[in-house]
C-alpha positions in Angstrom: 0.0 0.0 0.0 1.3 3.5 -0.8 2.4 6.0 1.7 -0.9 7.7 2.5 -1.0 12.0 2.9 -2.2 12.8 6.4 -4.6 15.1 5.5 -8.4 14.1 6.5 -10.3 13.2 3.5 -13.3 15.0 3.0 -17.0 14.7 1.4 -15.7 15.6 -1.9 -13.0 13.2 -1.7 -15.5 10.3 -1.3 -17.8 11.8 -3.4 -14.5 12.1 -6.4 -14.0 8.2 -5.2 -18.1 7.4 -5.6 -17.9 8.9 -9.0 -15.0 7.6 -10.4 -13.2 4.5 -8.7 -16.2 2.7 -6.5 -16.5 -0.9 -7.6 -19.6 -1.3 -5.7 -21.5 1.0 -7.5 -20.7 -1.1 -10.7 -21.3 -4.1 -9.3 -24.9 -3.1 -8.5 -25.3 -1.7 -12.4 -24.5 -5.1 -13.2 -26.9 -6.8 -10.4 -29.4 -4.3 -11.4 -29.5 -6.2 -15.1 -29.6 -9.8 -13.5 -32.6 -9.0 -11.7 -34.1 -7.6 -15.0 -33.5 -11.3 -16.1 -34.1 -13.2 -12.9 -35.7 -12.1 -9.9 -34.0 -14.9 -7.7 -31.0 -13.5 -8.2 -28.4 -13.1 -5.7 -25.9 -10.1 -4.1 -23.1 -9.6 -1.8 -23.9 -13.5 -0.1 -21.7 -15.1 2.7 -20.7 -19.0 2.5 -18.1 -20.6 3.1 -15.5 -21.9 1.0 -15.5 -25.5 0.4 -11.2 -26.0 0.0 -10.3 -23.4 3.1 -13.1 -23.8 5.0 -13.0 -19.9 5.4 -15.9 -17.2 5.1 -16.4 -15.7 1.7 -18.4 -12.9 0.0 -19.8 -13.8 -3.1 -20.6 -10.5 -5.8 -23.5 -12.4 -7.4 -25.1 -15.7 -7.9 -28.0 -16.1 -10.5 -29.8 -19.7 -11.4 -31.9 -20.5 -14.8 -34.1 -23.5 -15.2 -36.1 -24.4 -18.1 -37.3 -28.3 -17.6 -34.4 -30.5 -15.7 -31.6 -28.4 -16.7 -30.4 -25.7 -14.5 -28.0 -22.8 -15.1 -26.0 -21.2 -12.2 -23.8 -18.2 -12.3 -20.6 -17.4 -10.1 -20.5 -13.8 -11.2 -17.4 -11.5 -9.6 -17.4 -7.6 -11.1 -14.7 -5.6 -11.6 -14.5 -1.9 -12.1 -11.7 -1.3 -14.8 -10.4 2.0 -16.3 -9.4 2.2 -19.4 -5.9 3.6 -18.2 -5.4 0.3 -17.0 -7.5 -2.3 -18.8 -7.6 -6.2 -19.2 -5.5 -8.0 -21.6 -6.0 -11.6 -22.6 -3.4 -13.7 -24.2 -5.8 -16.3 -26.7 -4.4 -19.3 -28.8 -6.6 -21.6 -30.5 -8.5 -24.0 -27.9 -6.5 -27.7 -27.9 -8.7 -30.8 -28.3 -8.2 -31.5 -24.5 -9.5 -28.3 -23.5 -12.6 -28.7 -25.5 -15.4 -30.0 -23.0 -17.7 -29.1 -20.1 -19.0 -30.5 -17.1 -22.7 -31.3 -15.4 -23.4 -32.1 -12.1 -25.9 -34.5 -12.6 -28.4 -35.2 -9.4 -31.2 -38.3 -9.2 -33.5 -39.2 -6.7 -30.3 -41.4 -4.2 -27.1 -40.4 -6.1 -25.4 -37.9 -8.2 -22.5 -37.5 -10.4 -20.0 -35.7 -12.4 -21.1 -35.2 -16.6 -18.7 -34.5 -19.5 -20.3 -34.0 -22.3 -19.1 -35.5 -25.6 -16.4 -33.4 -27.5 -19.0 -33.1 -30.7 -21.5 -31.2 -28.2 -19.5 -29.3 -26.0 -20.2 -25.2 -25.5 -16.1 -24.7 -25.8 -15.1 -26.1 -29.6 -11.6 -27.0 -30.9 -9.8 -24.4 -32.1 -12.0 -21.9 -30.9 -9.7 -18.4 -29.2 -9.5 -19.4 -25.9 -7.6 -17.0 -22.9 -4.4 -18.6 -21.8 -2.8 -15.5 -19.9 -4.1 -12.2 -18.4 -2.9 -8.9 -17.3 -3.5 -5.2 -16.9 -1.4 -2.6 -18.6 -0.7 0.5 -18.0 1.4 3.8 -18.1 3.5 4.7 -14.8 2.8 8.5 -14.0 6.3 9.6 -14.4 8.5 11.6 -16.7 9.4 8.2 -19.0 5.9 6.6 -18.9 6.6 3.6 -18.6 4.8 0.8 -19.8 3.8 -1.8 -16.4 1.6 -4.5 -16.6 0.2 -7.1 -12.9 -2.1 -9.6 -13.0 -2.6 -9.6 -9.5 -6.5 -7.9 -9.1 -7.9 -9.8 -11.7 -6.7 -13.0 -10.6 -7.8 -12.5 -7.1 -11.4 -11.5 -8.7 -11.7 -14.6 -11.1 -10.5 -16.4 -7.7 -12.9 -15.5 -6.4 -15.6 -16.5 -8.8 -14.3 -19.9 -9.4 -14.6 -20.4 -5.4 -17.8 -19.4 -5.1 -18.5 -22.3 -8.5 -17.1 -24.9 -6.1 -19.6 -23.6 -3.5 -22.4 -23.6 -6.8 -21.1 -27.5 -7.3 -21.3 -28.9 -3.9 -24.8 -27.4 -3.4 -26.0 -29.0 -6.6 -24.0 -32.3 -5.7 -25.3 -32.8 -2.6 -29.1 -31.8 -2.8 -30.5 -34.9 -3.6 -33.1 -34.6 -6.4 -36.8 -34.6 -4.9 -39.2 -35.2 -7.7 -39.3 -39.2 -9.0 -38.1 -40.7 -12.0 -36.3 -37.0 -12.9 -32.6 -36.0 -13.5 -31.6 -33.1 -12.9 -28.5 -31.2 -14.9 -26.5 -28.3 -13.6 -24.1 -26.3 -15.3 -22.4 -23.8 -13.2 -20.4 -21.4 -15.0 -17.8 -18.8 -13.2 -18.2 -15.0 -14.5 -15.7 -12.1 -13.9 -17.5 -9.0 -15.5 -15.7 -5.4 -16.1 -15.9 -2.0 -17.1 -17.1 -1.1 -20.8 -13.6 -0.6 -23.1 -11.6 -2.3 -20.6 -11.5 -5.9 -22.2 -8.9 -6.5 -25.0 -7.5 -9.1 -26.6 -4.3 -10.2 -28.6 -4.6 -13.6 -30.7 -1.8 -15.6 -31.4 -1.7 -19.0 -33.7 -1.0 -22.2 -32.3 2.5 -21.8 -33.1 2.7 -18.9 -30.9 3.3 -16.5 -33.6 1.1 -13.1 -32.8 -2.0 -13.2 -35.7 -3.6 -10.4 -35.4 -3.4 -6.7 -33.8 -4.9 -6.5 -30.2 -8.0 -5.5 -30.2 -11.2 -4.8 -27.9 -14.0 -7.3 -27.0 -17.0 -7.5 -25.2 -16.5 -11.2 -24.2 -14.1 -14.0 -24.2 -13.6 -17.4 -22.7 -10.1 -18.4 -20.2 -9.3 -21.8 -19.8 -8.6 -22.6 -16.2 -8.9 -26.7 -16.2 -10.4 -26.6 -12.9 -10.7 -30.0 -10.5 -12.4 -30.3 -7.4 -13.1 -33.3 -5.6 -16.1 -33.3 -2.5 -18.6 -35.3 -1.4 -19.3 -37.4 2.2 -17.3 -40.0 4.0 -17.8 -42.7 1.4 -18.5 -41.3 -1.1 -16.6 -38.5 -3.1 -17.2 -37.1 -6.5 -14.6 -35.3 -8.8 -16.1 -32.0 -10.9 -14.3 -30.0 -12.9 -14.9 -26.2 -14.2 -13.2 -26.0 -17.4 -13.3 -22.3 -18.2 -14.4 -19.0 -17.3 -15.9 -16.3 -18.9 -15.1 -12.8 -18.8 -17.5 -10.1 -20.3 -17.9 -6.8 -20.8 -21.2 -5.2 -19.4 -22.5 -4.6 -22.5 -21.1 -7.6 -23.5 -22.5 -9.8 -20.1 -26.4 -7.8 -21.0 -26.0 -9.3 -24.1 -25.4 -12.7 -22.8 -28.6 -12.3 -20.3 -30.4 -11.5 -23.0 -30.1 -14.3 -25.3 -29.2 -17.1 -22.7 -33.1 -18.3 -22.7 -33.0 -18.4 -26.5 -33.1 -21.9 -27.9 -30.0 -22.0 -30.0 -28.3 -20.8 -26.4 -29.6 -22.7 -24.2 -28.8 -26.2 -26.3 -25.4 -24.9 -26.7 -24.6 -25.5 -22.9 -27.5 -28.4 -22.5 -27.3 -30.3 -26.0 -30.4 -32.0 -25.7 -29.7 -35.5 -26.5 -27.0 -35.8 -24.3 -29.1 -34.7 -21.2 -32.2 -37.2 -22.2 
């Protein structure tokens, strides 16, 4: 932490910081458009993490369900400026990486679901994040050029513990209704500031393919496994990406989520039968 000046700050320094820098007020912009979408949803939510058995705050937590199949956000915000905005290092997505899990729950047992590489939401070759960081201009003479990953990792941390939380919930809630199987999804979310997302695409090879450039949304690989369950019985899980979006970009995604062609890309129909 810098050295601090030991002047009192004042109502119109808070009211400069509530104006300019406060990440609340952005995250309730963006929980303001989840509950346009779904009044269920959740903010600023206290459980506890299921690897360090410590307290946690989750940003906000939003669940879709249309039939058996059931949709839940991990969703961390972020209040970027475009001084210092999000870079994210993308190479075409490896066979490997190319899947998605379910956590599948019956009326005694549940279970861990990969879907099939042909119906997976994340497709070979697709861009896919392999790196982040934030880069920006020191305030000296020079201007130099300094780039840290360090607050967006903690924030996408963040979201993928609170999907572990998601997981275990849906893994160990029993199913209630008879002869039913119920699918869940749960996708982590880091959303930030409009024109604070870019992204620089390189080919397999490594070779740099194209000019940096902004987005409004773009997938990270993180290869995620998590292993929970009861005394006798434990059940491995793994979150294979996350997504990061733009407001505009994560409104977007709220508002065509429900659509058909959507909703089949992260709950192919056949496969969940």
């Amino acid at each position: 932490m810098p050295k601090l000046d030991s002047a009192p700050i004042t109502k119109d320094d808070l009211l400069l910081y509530l104006n300019t820098a406060d990440d609340f007020q952005f995250e309730i912009d963006v929980f303001r458009s989840c509950m346009e979408k779904d009044r269920t949803a959740e903010h600023g939510g206290t459980y506890q993490d299921p690897l360090t058995g410590k307290d946690r705050q989750f940003d906000i937590r939003m669940k879709f369900t249309q039939g058996s199949s059931i949709l839940r956000l991990a969703v961390e915000c972020k209040n970027l400026k475009k001084h210092y905005p999000l870079l994210v290092s993308r190479i075409p997505r490896r066979r490997e990486e190319a899947y998605h899990h379910a956590v599948r729950t019956g009326k005694e047992n549940c279970w861990s679901y990969r879907f099939p590489p042909a119906h997976t939401m994340y497709r070979k070759n697709e861009l896919v994040g392999k790196s982040t960081t934030q880069v920006g201009k020191t305030a000296t003479k020079d201007k130099e050029l300094t780039a840290s990953d360090s607050e967006v990792f903690d924030k996408w941390s963040q979201a993928l513990a609170s999907s572990f939380d998601l997981v275990s919930d849906a893994g160990t809630s029993l199913n209630e209704f008879e002869n039913t199987c119920l699918t869940t999804v749960i996708i982590p979310v880091l959303v930030v500031s409009d024109g604070t997302l870019w992204a620089i695409d390189y080919s397999a090879n490594g070779q740099i393919a194209d000019e940096p450039k902004q987005v409004d949304e773009c997938t990270i690989f993180v290869g995620k496994k998590y292993a929970f369950g009861k005394t006798h019985s434990f059940m491995e899980h793994q979150i294979s990406h996350l997504h990061v979006y733009t407001k505009k970009g994560f409104d977007a995604f709220l508002e065509h989520i429900r659509s058909d062609d959507s909703w089949e890309d992260v709950f192919p129909l056949h496969t969940i039968t």
